[in-house]
N, C-alpha and C positions, 0 to 999 in steps of 0.2 A: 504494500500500500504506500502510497505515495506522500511526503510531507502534505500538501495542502488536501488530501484525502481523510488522511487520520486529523486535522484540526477541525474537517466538518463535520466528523464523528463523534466530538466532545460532549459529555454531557455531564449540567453541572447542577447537585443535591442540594437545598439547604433547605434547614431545620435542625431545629433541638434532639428528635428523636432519631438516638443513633441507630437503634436498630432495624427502624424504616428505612433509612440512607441505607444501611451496610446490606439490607438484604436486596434493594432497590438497585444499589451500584453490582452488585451479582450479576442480577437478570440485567442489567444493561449490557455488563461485560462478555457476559454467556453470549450477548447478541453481535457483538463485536465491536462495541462504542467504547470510548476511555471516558469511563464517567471518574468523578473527583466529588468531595463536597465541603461545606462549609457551616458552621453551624450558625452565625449571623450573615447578617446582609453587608456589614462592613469588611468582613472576608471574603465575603463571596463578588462581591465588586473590586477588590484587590486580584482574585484570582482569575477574574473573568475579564479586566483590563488585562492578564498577562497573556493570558491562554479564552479567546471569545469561545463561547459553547455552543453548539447547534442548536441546545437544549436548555431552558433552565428551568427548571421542578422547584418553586422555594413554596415553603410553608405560607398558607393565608395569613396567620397571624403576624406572622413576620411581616407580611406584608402590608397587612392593615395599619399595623405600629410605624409606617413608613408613608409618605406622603409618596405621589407618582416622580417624584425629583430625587426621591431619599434613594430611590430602591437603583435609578440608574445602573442596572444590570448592560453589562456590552455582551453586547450578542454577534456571531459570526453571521456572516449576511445569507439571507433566507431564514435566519432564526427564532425560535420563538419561547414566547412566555408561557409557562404552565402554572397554574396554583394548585394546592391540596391544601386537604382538610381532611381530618379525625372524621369519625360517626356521630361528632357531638354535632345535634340540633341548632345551636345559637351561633351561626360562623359571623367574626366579626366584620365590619363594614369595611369596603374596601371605597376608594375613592371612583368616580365614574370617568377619569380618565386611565388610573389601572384597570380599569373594567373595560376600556375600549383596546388596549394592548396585551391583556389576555387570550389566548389562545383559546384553550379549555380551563374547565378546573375539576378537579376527579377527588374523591372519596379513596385514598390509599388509606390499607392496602388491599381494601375491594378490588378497584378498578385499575390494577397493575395489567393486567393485559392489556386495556385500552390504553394505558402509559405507553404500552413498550409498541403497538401498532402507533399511535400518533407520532411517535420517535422516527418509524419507518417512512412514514408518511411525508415526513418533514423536511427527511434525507434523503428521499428520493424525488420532490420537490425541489429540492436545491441543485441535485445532480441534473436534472430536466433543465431548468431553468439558467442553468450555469454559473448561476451566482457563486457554487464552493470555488469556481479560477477566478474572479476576479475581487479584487479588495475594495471594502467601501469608504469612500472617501468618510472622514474622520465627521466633517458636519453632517452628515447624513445616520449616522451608526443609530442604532432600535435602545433604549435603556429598556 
């Protein structure tokens, strides 16, 4: 696999709950993505400046706790935002401009399949479109 192959295969975890991430980064790897994660949004915007993800999976709460400026996630171009959320009933509010740069948002780890097809979906996507050869200019990049 090729350097700019394996960078649109990134995929990047955050959340508190390790053992959602560590089982999560499994079935990512099993599928052939180099997922990583982060347990706040201030690491995971460090890591995602260094290494952009095809993917980002961050906890709602985390996200909630974050205005749509805070969260400034960089994403590799064609990439996208994912939220999750527990089985708990009361998810908190999210702003309606993170709501319009939302992807999906899925119930882990219920809906880990449809995780790991929307994954597929994304990078096949990118590969169609072409976006994983060419770099996005800097003012342009998805938070």
């Amino acid at each position: 696999m090729t350097d700019e192959g394996s960078a649109a295969m990134k995929v990047l975890l955050v959340g508190e709950d390790s053992a959602l991430l560590e089982g999560l980064a499994q079935s990512f790897a099993a599928l052939g993505y180099a997922p990583y994660t982060a347990e706040t949004l201030h690491e995971a915007r460090e890591a995602a400046a260094a290494e952009p993800p095809l993917l980002a999976v961050i906890d709602r709460a985390l996200a909630a706790e974050a205005n749509a400026g805070a969260l400034a996630i960089s994403l590799a171009p064609g990439g996208a935002l994912v939220l999750y959320h527990g089985g708990v009933d009361n998810w908190p509010a999210i702003s309606p401009t993170l709501q319009r740069s939302v992807m999906a948002e899925l119930a882990l780890p219920l809906e880990r399949n449809r995780l790991m097809a929307l994954a597929q979906h994304v990078g096949a996507r990118v590969r169609v479109t072409g976006r994983a050869n060419r770099p996005t200019p800097p003012e342009q990049g998805a938070f």
